[in-house]
C-alpha distance (Angstrom), angle and dihedral (degrees) to the residues before:
residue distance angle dihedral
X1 . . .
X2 3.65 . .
X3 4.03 91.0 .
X4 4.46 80.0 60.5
X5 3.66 95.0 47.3
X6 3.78 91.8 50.9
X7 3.65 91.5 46.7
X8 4.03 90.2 47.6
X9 3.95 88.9 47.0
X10 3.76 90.7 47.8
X11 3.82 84.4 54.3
X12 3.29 95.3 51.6
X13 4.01 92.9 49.0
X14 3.40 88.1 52.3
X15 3.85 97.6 50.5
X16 4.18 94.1 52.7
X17 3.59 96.0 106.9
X18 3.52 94.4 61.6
X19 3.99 95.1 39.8
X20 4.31 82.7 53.7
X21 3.75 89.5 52.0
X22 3.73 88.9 46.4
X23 3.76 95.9 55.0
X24 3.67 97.4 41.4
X25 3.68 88.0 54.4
X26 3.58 94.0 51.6
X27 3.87 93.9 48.8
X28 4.01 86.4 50.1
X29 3.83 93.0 55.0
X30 3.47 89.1 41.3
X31 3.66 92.0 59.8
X32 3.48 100.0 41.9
X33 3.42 92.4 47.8
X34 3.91 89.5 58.1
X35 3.60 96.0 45.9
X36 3.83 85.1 51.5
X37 3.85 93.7 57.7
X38 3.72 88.1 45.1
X39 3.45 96.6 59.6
X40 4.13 101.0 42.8
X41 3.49 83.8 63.6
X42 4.32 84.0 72.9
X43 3.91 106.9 68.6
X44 4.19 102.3 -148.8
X45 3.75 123.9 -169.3
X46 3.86 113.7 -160.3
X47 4.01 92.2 3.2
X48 4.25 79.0 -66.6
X49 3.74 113.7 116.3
X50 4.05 104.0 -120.1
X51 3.98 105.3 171.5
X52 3.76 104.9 12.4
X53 3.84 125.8 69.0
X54 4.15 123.1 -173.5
X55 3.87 98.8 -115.9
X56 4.01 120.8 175.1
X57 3.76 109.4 -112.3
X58 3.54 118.4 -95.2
X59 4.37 139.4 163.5
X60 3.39 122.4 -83.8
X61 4.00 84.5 -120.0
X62 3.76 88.3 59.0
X63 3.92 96.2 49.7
X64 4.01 117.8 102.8
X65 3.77 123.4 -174.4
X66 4.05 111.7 -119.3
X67 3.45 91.8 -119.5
X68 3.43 140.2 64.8
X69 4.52 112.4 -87.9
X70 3.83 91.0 -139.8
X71 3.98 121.9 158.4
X72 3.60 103.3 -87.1
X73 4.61 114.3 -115.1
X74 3.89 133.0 -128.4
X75 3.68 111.0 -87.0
X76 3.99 113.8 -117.8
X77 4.12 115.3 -171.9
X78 3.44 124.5 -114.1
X79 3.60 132.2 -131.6
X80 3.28 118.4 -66.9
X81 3.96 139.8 -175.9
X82 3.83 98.6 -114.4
X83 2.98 132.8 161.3
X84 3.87 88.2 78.1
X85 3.78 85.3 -14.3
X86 3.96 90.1 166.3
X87 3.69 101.3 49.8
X88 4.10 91.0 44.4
X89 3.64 88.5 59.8
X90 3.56 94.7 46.4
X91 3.75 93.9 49.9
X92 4.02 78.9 55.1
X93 3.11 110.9 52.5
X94 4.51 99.0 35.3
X95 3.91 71.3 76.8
X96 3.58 94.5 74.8
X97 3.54 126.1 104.2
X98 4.19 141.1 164.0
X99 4.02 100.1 -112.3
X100 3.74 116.7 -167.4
X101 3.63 96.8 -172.3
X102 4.02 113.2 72.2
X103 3.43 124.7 176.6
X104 3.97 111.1 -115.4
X105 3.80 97.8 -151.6
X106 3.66 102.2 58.1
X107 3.57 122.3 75.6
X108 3.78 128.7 179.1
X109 3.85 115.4 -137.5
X110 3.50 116.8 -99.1
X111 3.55 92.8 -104.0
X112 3.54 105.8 70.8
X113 3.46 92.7 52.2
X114 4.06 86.7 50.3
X115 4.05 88.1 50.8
X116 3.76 86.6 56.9
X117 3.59 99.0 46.3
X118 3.81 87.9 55.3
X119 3.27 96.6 50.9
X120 3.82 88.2 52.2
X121 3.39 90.3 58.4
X122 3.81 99.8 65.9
X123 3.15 91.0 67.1
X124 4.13 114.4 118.4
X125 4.19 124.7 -103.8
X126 3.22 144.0 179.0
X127 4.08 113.9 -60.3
X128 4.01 74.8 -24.2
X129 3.34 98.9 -76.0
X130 3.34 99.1 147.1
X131 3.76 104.9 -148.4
X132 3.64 102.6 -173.4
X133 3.94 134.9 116.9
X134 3.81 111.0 -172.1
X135 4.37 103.6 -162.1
X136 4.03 108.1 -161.8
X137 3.95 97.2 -160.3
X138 4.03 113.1 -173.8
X139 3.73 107.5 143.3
X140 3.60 110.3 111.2
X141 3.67 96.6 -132.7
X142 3.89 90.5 54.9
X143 3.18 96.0 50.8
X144 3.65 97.1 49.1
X145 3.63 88.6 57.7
X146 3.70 97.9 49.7
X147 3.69 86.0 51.8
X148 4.35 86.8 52.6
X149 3.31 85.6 61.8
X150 3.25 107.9 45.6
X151 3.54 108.3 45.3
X152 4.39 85.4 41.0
X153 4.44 82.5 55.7
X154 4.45 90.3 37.6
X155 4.04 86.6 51.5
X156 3.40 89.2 53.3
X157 4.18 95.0 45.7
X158 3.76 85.4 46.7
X159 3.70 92.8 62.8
X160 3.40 111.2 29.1
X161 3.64 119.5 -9.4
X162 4.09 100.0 60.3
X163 3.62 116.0 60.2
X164 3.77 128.4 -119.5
X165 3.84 102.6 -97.2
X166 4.04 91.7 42.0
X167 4.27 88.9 61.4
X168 3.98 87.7 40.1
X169 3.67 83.7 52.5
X170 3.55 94.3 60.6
X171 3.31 104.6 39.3
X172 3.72 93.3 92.5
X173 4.13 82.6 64.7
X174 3.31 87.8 45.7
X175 4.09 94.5 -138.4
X176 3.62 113.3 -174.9
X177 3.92 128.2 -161.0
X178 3.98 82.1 -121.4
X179 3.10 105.9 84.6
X180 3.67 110.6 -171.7
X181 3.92 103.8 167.0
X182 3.61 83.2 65.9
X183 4.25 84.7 77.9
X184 3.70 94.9 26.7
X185 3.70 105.4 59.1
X186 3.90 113.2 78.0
X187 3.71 94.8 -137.4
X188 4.26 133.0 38.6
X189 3.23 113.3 -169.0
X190 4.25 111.9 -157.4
X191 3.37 110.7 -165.8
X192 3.73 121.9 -156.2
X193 3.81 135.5 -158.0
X194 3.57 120.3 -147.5
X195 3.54 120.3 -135.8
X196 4.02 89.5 -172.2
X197 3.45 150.4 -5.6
X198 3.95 144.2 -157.8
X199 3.66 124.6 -120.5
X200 3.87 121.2 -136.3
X201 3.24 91.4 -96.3
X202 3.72 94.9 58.4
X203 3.84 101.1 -105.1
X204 3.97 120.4 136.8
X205 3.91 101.9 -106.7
X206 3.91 123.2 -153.3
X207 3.73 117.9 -123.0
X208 3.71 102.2 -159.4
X209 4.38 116.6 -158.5
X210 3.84 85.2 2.6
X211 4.02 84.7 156.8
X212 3.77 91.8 53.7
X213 4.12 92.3 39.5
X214 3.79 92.1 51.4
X215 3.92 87.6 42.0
X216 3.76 97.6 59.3
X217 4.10 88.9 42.6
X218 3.74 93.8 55.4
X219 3.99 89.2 46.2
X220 4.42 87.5 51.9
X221 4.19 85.6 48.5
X222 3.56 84.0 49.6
X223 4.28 92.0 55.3
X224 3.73 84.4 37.3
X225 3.81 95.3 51.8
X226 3.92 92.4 54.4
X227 3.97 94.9 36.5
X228 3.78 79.8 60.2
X229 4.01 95.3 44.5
X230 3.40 101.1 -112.6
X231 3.75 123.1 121.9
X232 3.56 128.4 -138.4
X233 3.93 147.0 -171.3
X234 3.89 125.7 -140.2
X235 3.73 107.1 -144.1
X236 4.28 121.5 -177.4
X237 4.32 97.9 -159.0
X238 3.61 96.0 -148.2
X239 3.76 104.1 -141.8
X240 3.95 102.7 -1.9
X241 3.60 100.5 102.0
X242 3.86 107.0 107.2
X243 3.98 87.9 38.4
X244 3.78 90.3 56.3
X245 3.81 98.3 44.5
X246 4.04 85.8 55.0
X247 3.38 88.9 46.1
X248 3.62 96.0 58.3
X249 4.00 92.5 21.9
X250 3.67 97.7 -119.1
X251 3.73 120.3 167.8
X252 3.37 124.7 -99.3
X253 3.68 99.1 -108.0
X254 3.86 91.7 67.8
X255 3.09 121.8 84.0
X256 3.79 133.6 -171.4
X257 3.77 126.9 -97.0
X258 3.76 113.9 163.1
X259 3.60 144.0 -9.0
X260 4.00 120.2 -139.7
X261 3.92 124.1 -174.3
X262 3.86 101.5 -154.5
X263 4.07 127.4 -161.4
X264 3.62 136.6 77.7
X265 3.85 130.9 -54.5
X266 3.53 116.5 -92.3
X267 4.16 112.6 -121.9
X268 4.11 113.7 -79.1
X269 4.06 89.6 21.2
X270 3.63 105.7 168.6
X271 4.28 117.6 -153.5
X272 4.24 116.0 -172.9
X273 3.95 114.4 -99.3
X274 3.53 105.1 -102.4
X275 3.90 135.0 166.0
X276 3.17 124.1 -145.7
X277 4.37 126.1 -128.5
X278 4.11 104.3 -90.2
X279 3.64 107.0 -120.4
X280 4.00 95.3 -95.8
X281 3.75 90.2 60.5
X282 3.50 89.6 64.3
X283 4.02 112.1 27.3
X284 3.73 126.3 61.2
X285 3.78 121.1 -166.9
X286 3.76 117.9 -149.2
């Protein structure tokens, strides 16, 4: 009996290699595995973070909402475009389209473009956070070195970033990597998201669906823009985000969305022939 357990313990001497690979394994997985449930409690759009924020932990008795708790006021309507407010607007914006071809020579003033801006920023966010930066870019220079960068990055996507069937999808637009309009319109407007904020006191504050908030000001500006006769372009820079928040030394929490070229069409401007879903293609009553 003691000649077996010898021979057993032996065994098991001989076997502790494997047994330390086993538990080191086990406490890898285990950590991963932890570090995996941590982070799919964050909810990221585009590898960006757009409703969670890392925050140190604290007690609910330390916790203070960013804004002020004030009693809350009666509600009193706006304007609005009635009579027939809803079909007005319609018949206003089905004007719209994405021009390519600005004209070089004619430049709003300053304050139309401000008027829109200000406008886009009643539009509703997250906890209203807010998280929106609105860059108005007209000197020559800057523009000319927003366009280096994008039509360097949009060489690039042409070639070997996009994929076949995305350029054959634009080919009907007829979207170039040079992007001319990007010199010819008088104003670009660069429109940041926010990923964060700070409070006034100095704390880190969470901007919750700053993505989505930013998204639904940039399509008001975009309303606003041809309300105000002005045309406009919405361009995506595929891969020129860091380079433009350098350029226009941006902090690092923002992040950009879109890119629009703002002015007025230059004479002969051509736009594709499109149509536009009918109304049942795109509403379902229930």
């Amino acid at each position: 009996m003691e000649l077996q357990s010898c021979w057993y313990g032996s065994k098991l001497i001989k076997q502790w290699p494997s047994i330390f690979i086993g538990l080191v394994a086990i406490f890898i997985i285990k950590y991963i595995f932890k570090n995996w449930i941590s982070q799919k409690k964050h909810i990221e759009l585009d590898g960006q973070d757009d409703i969670a924020v890392e925050f140190p932990k604290a007690e609910n008795s330390d916790l203070q909402p960013a804004l002020e708790e004030k009693p809350h006021v009666a509600y009193h309507p706006g304007e609005s475009l009635k009579p027939q407010g809803a079909r007005r607007f319609y018949d206003l914006v089905r004007g719209r389209r994405s021009i390519r071809s600005f004209n070089p020579t004619e430049k709003p003033d300053i304050s139309l473009i401000e008027d829109c801006i200000r406008a886009a920023g009643t539009s509703p966010s997250g906890a209203h956070t807010e998280p929106w930066t609105f860059c108005v870019v007209e000197d020559r220079k800057m523009k000319q070195a927003i366009r280096e960068i994008v039509e360097h990055e949009e060489q690039i996507n042409y070639r070997t970033r996009m994929h076949a069937q995305w350029v054959t999808d634009l080919r009907p637009l007829q979207t170039k990597p040079i992007k001319q309009y990007l010199t010819d319109a008088p104003y670009l407007i660069v429109i940041f998201k926010q990923t964060h904020g700070t409070t006034a006191e100095g704390r880190r504050k969470m901007h919750y669906y700053n993505e989505i908030s930013t998204s639904i000001a940039a399509g008001i500006l975009l309303c606003a823009l041809q309300a105000a006769g002005l045309c406009s372009l919405v361009t995506t820079p595929l891969n020129c985000g860091s380079a433009l928040r350098n350029l226009l030394q941006r902090p690092i929490n923002e992040k950009l969305l879109v890119l629009l070229p703002v002015g007025y069409a230059a004479d002969g401007c051509l736009v594709p022939d499109l149509e536009r879903k009918h109304l049942t293609d795109i509403m379902v009553k229930y």
